[in-house]
Each structure stands twice: as structure tokens, then as C-alpha cells.
N, C-alpha and C positions, 0 to 999 in steps of 0.2 A: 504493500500500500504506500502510493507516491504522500509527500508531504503534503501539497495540496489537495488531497483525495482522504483528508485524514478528519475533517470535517463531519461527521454522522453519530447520531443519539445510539450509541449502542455500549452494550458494558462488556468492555474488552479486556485481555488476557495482554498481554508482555513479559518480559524477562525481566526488564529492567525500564523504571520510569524515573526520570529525571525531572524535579521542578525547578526550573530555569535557565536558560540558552544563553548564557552569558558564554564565556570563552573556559570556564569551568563546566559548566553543564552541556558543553557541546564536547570537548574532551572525554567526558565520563561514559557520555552515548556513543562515541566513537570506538573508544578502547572494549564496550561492552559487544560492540557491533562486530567489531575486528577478531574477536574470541567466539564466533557466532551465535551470540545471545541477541534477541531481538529486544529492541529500545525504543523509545518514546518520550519525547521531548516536550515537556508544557510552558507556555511563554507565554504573559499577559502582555509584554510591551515589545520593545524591538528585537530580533534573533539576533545576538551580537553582544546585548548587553554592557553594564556601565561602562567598561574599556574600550569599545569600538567606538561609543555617541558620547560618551561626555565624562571620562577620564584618559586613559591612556593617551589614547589614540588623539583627538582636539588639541588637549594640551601641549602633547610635543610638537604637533603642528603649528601652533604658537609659538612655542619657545622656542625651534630651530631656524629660523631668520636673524631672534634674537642671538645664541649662541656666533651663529656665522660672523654675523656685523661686529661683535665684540673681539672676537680673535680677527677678522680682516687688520680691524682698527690699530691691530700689536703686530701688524708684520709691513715692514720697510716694502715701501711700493706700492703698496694698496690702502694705506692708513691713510691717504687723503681722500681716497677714492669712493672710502668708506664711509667717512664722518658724514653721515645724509641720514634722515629720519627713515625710518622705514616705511614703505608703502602700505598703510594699512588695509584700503580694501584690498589688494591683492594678498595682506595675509590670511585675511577673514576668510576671504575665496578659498584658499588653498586647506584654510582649515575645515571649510565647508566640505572639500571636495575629498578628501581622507575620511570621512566621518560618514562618507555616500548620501550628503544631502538628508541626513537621518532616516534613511529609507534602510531599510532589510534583506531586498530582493535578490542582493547577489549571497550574504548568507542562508539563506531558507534552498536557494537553488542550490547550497553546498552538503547541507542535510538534508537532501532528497536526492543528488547525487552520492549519497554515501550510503542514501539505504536507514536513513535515520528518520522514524515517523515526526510530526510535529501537528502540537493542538493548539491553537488560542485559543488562550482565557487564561483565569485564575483559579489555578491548582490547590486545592486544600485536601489536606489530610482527612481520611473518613475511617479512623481504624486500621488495625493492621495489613499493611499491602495494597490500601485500598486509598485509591486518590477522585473525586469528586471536583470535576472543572464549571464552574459557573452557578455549580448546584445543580447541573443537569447532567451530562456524561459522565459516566461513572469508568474509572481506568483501574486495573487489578493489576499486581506486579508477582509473579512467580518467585523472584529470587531476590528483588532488591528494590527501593524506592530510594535514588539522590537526593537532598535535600541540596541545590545549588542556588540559592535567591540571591544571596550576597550581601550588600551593608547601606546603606541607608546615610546620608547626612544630618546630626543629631541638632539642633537648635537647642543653647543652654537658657535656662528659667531666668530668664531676664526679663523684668517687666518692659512689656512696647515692643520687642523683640519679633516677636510672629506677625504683630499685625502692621509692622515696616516692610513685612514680603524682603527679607534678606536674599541676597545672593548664597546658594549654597556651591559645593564644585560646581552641579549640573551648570548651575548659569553662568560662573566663572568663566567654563569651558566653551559656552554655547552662544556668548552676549553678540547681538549683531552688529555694536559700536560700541567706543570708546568710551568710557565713563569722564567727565572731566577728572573730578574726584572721587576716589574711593578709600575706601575703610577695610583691611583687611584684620581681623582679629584671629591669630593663632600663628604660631610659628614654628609649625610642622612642616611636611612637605609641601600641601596643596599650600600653605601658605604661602613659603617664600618661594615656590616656582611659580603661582599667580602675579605676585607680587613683582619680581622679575617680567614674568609678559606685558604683565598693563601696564607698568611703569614704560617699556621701551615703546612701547606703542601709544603713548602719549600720555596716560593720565597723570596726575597726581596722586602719588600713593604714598598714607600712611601705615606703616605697620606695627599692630598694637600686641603685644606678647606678656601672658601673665605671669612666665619667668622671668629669667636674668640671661634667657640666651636661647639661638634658635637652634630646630635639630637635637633635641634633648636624647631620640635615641641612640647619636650617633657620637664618635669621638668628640670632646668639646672645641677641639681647635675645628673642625667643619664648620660647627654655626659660625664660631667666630671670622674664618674668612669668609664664608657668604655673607655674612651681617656687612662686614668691610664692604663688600662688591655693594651691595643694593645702598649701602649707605653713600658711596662713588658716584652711584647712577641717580642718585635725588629719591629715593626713598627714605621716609621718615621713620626711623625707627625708635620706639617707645619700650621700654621693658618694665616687667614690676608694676603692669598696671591691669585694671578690670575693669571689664563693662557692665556698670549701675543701671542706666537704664537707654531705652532708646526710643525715640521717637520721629514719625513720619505723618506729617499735618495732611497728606493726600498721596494720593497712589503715586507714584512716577515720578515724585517732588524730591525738596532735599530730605534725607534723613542724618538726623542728630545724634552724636553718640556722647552719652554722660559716663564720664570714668571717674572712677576711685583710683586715685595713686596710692604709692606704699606707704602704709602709717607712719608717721613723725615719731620724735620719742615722745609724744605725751599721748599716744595709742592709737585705735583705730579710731575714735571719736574724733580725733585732732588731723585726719586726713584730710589733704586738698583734694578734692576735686577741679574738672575742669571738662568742657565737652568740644568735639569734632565736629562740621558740618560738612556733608558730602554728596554725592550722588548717588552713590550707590553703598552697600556694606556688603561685604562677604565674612560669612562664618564658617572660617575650617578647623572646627576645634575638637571634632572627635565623629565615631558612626557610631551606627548600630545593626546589627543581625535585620534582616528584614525577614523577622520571624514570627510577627504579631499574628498574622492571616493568615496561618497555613496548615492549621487543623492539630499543631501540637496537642492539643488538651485532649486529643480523641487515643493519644499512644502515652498519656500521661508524663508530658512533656508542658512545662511552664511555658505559654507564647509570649513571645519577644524577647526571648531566651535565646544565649548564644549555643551551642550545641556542644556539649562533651565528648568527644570522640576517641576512640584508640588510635594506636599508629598504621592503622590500616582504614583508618578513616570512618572506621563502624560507630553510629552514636549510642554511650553505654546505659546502661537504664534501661533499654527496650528490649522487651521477650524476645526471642528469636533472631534478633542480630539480622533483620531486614533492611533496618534504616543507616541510612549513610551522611553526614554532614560533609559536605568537599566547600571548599576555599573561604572567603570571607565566614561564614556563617560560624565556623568554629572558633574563629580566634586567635590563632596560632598564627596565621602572618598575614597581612591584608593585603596581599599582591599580587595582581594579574600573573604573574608567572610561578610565584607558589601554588595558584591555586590549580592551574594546569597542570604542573607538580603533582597536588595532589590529586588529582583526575586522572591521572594513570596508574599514579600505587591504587587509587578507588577502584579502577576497571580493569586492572589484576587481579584486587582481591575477589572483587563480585564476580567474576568471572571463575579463576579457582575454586571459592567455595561451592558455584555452582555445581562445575564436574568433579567435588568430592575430592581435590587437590589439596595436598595439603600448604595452609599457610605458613609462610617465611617469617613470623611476627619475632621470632625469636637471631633470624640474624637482623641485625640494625639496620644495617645498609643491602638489603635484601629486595627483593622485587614488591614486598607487601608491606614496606614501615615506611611510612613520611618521616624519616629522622633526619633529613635535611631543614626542616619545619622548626629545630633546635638549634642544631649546629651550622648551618652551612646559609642561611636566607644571603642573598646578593640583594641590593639595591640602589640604585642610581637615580640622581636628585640633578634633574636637568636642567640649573640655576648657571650662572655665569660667578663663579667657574664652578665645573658641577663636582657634584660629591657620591662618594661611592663609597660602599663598605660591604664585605661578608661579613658572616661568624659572630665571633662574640666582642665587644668592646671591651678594655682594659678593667674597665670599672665590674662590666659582667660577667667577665672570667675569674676575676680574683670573687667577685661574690659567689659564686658556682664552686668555689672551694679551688682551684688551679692554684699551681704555684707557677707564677709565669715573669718573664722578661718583657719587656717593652723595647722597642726599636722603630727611633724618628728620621727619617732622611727628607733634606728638605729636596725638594724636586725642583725648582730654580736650579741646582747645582747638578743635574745630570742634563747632560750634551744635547739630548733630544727635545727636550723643554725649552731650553736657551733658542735652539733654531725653531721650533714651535710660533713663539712669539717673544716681540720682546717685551722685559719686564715682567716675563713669565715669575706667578706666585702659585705657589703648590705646596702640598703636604702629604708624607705619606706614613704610616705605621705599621707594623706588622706584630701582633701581639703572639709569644711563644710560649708553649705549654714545655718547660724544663725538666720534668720530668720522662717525656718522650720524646721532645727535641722535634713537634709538628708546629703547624702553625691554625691557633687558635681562631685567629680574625686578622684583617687587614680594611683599611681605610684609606683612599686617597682623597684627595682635591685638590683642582685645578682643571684647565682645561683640558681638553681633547683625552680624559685618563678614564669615560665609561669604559670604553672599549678594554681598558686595561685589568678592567676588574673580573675577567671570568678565566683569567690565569689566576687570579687567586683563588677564586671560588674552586676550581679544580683542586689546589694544593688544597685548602681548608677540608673539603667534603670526601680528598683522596685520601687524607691523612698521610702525606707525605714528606719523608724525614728529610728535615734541613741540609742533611748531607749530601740527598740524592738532590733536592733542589740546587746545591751546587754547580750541578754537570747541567742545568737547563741553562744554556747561554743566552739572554738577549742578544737582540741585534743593536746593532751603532749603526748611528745615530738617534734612536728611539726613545720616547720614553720610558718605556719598560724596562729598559737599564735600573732604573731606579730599583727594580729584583736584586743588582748585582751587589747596589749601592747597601740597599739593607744586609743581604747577606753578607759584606765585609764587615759592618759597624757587630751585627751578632757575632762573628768570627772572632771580633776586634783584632 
């Protein structure tokens, strides 16, 4: 039965039903299909999901003009050629045109070329194995029901807050023009990679942070050069402060933002305040499971509940080990690429227990344990200059019990950075577990250094010994040297 043939009131039989077609839920039906289990796909809004229409994907189509223009501007010969505003309807365009015009059509023709049914509507849980779309078609799953919806953008209890209609990612991602001003509150990723785009693309951008620094999950010197870069580029940056209250006098108007700065010594009673006026506000200050609507309470499961899972992506709690939680919804790392991740340990496992195979749960790094979800997460912050980190940070390895070395090399100082750009600023780390002589995590920042980060990811997730990483030569003139540069300072 083709995708669009999948449409009819009947209460059907599958192997495996998946609620949500995100780039997790289209993997899970994939791997289930490829092992010959028959699968089923439920999607109330676009097949593609947040990564394809208004994260991933929009955003980086934003920010790589910006990244470009910034490194042109640091290399002799093109640094005047460069200095020019960027064209913004032509970026808008191009971010429209990545994002397919928020249409679907060529993902829906990709699960129906692979033999992957798909239903519209909204999927809820009706008891064990049993999935109910709209209240009317009723879907039954032989071996397995995904749980793939993903995370939601969370709005904190701030009086005025909801009914100012904040910008969340989705609108960040998706705005059809340039804010004069905007109000960015949080300084996490969507924050200061927002903040970056609309800044270069003209607006006025304040950005408001309830710490003392951006990038809290990642080494501290990261935030601290990104903070440097946006503070370069005429970004306002504010720390130590909170949003009181908010207000917007009409739809489409200014909206106001009332902050509490950090208490004085005579307490929190003796704090200044003081408020923002802007165009627009974006809040990127945390998600949530978008788990509210999906029939948990029928497998006695709490809705809007993040999902407990094993390393095989099974959720625990539930009789018979039908239900599956894969990517956002669990908790364990929010990233379009972990969650793919875990969509193929998910469509091993459901797939093995199917034919009675036995599961791998017991080796770590086995076909059926997401233990990359621990040790090994990569991620890449597409800011100027961008940041990148596997594994575990110093701070997190020594709390995990490690007894570990730290090692800094500044990356201005290898060969390949220098000819990169000039004035090139960068950082790099490498955190070591001294006991086994692998390497725990790795961090860099600066420019052109994503790319640099899935040689780490390989050593971290390979667990392989400093010694052998010795005999892995970089090339000259590259940045990647910077390998060599760290492993001499650990050598000393």
C-alpha cells in the first residue's frame, strides 16, 4: 500500500508504527522496513519535521552567508570585496528554498519510494499496541509502536509573556523580514546562533542571559569567545539578568521587556530594574517532550512526560517492552543527529526482538545500546566563529569520577589557521582519561574547525589510545594539525 493510498477507515495490523516523521521517525521506519518488518508512519504536520522546516535545516541557511562574509573579510584580497551588507532577500530566498517552500512533497515521495506507509493526523495512544488517529482509524502494531514527536519550544511563566505572541525557534527560523529590533532571551545554542543571523542581516540585537556566560554546556572559554565575536559584531550583550515581565499594547506592535538585574548587597528587594523596547522577542530558553496528546495515560504513562528508556531505546515501565521512545522525547540529547542515532540502535532492536534474536544490550558499543547518547554526543554551534565539542567536558569528566589531564592549544599558533584567515582566534582542548590514556572529550572554536570535529568524535566513541593516535599524521598546512599540536603538549 503506496503512501498516498494509505488514507481508508479500517483497523489495520503492522509490525511497527511510528508516531512522527521527523528525520527520527523516518529512520526508525526505515531500519524496521530494511529488516522486513512492515511500518507505518503517522504525521499531523509536515513529513520532514522540526529539522527540515524550522530548525536544522532554515537556520544554517541563514547562518552560512553569514559565516562566509566573516572569514572572506580575514583573508588578504577579498577583505574589501567583502565589507558589503548582505543581501537579505536573497538570503531569505535561499533559506526558503532549503526548507522546500515548507511543502513535504518530495519527503512523502521518499516514504512511498521506500515502501514506508504514511497516515495524516494525530496519532494517540489507545492501549497496548494500539494507536487511534483523529479518533477515527484505529492502527494495531504486532511488535513495536515508536514514540518519535520530539520537543516543543517551552515559554517561561512570565506575566505578559504568551499574550506578546513571542518569537519561538519556529519563527526565528521562518520570519519573512528583518526585525529592526529584537530581544533575544537565553544563551544557549538557538540563542546565540539567532543572534548571530539577525544581527548580520541587519537588526539590532540585544542578548539577555540569566547566567554569567553563554554555552553553559560546553567548555567555558567557547561562550567566552562567541560572547567576544557577537559583542565585535554590535550585539548587546546583558548577563545576570531576568525577564519580570512583558508587554505588547497590540498584535505586530513594539513589545517591552521588564528585567530584574542581579540583587545589590542590600538583596533582592534592592534590585534595579530596567526595561527593552523592541520589535520583536525570541525565547530560547528551554523545550519540552511533545508528549501531552499522545494517549500516554492509556499504557500508564504520565502525558507531557519525557520518556525513560533503556539503551536500546525501549520505554521502561511498560508491560511487554512494545513501546519505544527514539530522539528528543527521551532526553538524552536533543539533536537531529543523535536522534537518527538512535533510530537505528531502535530499528535493530525492534527488528531482532522481532525474529527472536538475541539482544546486544550487554556489549556497550554493540548494535543495540545508544551508549554514544553518554559518551560520544558531537555538536556544532554555527556562530562566527563556530564551536564544536564531543564527549564529556573537563568539568563533566572529573564529576563522573575520571581522573583526567586537560590539554589547551591555542589554534592561532598552528600553520593552517594562520593561512585560514588572518587574525585567526581559536581554541582547542582535549580532555584525557589517565588512567587508560583515551580521550574523554574534545572542544574546539574558531573558524572553519566543524568539519574538524568528527576526527574527534571517532577517537572519543573509538576509545583510542593516545599512543596509536600518535601515528595519525595530519596534513600541513591544515588545521587539524592542531591533533599534533595537542599531542606534543600531552607528551610534553
Amino acid at each position: 500500500m503506496a503512501a498516498t493510498e494509505a488514507n481508508r477507515a479500517a483497523d489495520e495490523a503492522y509490525d511497527v508504527i511510528v508516531l512522527g516523521a521527523g528525520p527520527t521517525g523516518e529512520n526508525v521506519a526505515d531500519r524496521a522496513h530494511a529488516a522486513g518488518l512492515s511500518a507505518v508512519v503517522v504525521e499531523s504536520e509536515l513529513v520532514g519535521g522540526e529539522c527540515s522546516y524550522w530548525a536544522c535545516m532554515p537556520s544554517k541557511a541563514l547562518l552560512r552567508p553569514v559565516a562566509a562574509r566573516a572569514e572572506a573579510r580575514r583573508v588578504p584580497g577579498l577583505k574589501e570585496a567583502a565589507d558589503v551588507p548582505l543581501d537579505v532577500p536573497a538570503v531569505l530566498a535561499h533559506r526558503d528554498e532549503f526548507v522546500s517552500y515548507w511543502k513535504d512533497d518530495g519527503q512523502v515521495r521518499w516514504l512511498d519510494s521506500s515502501g514506508i506507509d504514511l497516515v495524516r493526523g494525530h496519532g494517540r495512544l489507545a492501549g497496548p499496541r494500539r494507536v487511534v488517529v483523529d479518533g477515527g482509524r484505529v492502527l494495531t502494531a504486532r511488535h513495536a509502536v515508536a514514540v518519535c514527536t520530539g520537543s516543543r519550544a517551552v515559554l517561561p511563566p512570565v506575566p505578559g509573556l504568551a499574550e506578546a505572541r513571542p518569537w519561538t525557534s519556529r519563527e526565528a527560523t521562518s520570519a519573512k523580514a528583518v526585525p529592526g529590533r529584537l530581544v533575544v532571551v537565553g544563551g544557549g545554542v538557538v540563542g546565540v546562533e539567532m543572534a548571530t543571523a539577525w544581527r548580520a542581516l541587519g537588526s539590532s540585537v540585544t542578548l539577555l542571559v540569566r547566567g554569567d556566560g553563554l554555552l553553559p554546556r560546553m567548555e567555558p572559554f567557547a561562550g567566552h569567545l562567541v560572547a567576544e565575536s557577537l559583542a565585535e559584531a554590535g550585539v548587546f550583550l546583558r548577563t545576570g539578568v531576568e525577564v519580570r515581565e512583558v508587554r505588547r499594547e497590540a498584535p505586530g506592535g513594539p513589545v517591552t521587556v521588564l528585567l530584574d538585574s542581579p540583587p545589590g548587597p542590600g538583596g533582592p528587594g534592592g534590585a534595579p530594574r530596567d526595561e527593552i523596547v523592541a520589535d520583536e522577542l525570541l525565547i530560547a530558553t528551554g523545550r519540552a517532550p511533545r508528549t501531552e496528546d499522545i494517549g500516554l495515560d492509556t499504557v500508564g504513562l504520565t502525558p507531557g512526560s519525557w520518556l525513560d528508556v533503556d539503551d536500546s531505546l525501549r520505554v521502561t515501565g511498560v508491560t511487554g517492552g512494545w513501546l519505544y521512545g527514539v530522539g528528543d522525547v527521551n532526553h538524552r540529547a536533543l539533536l537531529t543527529h543523535q536522534g537518527k542515532y538512535q533510530a537505528r540502535i531502535a530499528g535493530a532492536a525492534i527488528s531482532a526482538r522481532a525474529r527472536g534474536v538475541p539482544i546486544l544490550e550487554s556489549d556497550r558499543w554493540g548494535a543495540h545500546a545508544a551508549t554514544a547518547d553518554r559518551l560520544a554526543v558531537p555538536q556544532v554551534i554555527f556562530t562566527d566563529p563556530e564551536a564544536a565539542s564531543v564527549g564529556l567536558t573537563a568539568a563533566a569528566a572529573e564529576q563522573a569520577g575520571y581522573r583526567i589531564r586537560v590539554v589547551d592549544q591555542d589554534l592561532a599558533a598552528v600553520a593552517g589557521a594562520s593561512l585560514y584567515a588572518d587574525g585567526y582566534r581559536g581554541r582547542a582542548r582535549m580532555v584525557v582519561d589517565l588512567d587508560r590514556e583515551v580521550l574523554l572529550g574534545a572542544t574546539f572554536v574558531g573558524s572553519g574547525i566543524a568539519e574538524l570535529l568528527h576526527s574527534a568524535t571517532v577517537a572519543v566513541a573509538g576509545e583510542v589510545p593516545l599512543e596509536r593516535l600518535w601515528h595519525a599524521v595530519p596534513s600541513y598546512p591544515t588545521i587539524s594539525e592542531v591533533w599534533l599540536r595537542l599531542l606534543e603538549a600531552y607528551r610534553g
